[in-house]
C-alpha positions as a printed Julia matrix, in Angstrom:
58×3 Matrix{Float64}:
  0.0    0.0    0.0
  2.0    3.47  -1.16
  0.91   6.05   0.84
  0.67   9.42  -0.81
  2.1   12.6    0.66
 -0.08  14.86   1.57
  0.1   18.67   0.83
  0.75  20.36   4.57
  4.33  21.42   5.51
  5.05  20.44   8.68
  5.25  22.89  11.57
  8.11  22.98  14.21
  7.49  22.87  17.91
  7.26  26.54  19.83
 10.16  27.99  21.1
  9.57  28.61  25.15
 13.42  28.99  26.06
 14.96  30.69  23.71
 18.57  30.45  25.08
 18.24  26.59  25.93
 19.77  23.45  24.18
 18.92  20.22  23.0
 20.88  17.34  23.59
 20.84  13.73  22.33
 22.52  11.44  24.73
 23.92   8.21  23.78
 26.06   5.6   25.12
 29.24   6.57  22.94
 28.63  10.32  22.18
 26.03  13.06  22.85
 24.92  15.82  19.83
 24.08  19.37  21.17
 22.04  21.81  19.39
 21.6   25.51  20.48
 20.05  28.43  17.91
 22.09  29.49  15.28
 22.14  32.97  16.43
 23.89  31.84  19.41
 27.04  29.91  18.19
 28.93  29.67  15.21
 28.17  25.92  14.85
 24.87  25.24  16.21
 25.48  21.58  15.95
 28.46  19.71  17.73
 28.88  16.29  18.44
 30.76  15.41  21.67
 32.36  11.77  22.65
 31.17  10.57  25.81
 34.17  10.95  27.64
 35.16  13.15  30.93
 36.92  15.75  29.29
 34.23  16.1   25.81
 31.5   16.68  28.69
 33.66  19.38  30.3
 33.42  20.93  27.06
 29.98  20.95  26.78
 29.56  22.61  30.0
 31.77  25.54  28.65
């Protein structure tokens, strides 16, 4: 059965904090996401090591 795609772009979630992150946690390394406006690479992966989660904090 094909299903056919419909018309309606999709909408993002509202913004409520607009200086917070998102993180993906997993068991070998974590992927952070702030705005764009606020770094000069929104996305960054980190290894899930001591010293890659001190740099997250910073």
């Amino acid at each position: 059965m094909c299903m056919e795609k419909r018309g309606s772009a999709r909408k993002g979630l509202p913004v409520v904090h607009t200086r917070a992150a998102g993180v993906d946690i997993g068991s070998r390394f974590h992927v952070v996401a702030v705005p764009a406006h606020l770094a000069e690479s929104p996305v960054q992966t980190f290894n899930a090591f001591t010293a890659e989660l001190d740099r997250i904090a910073d």
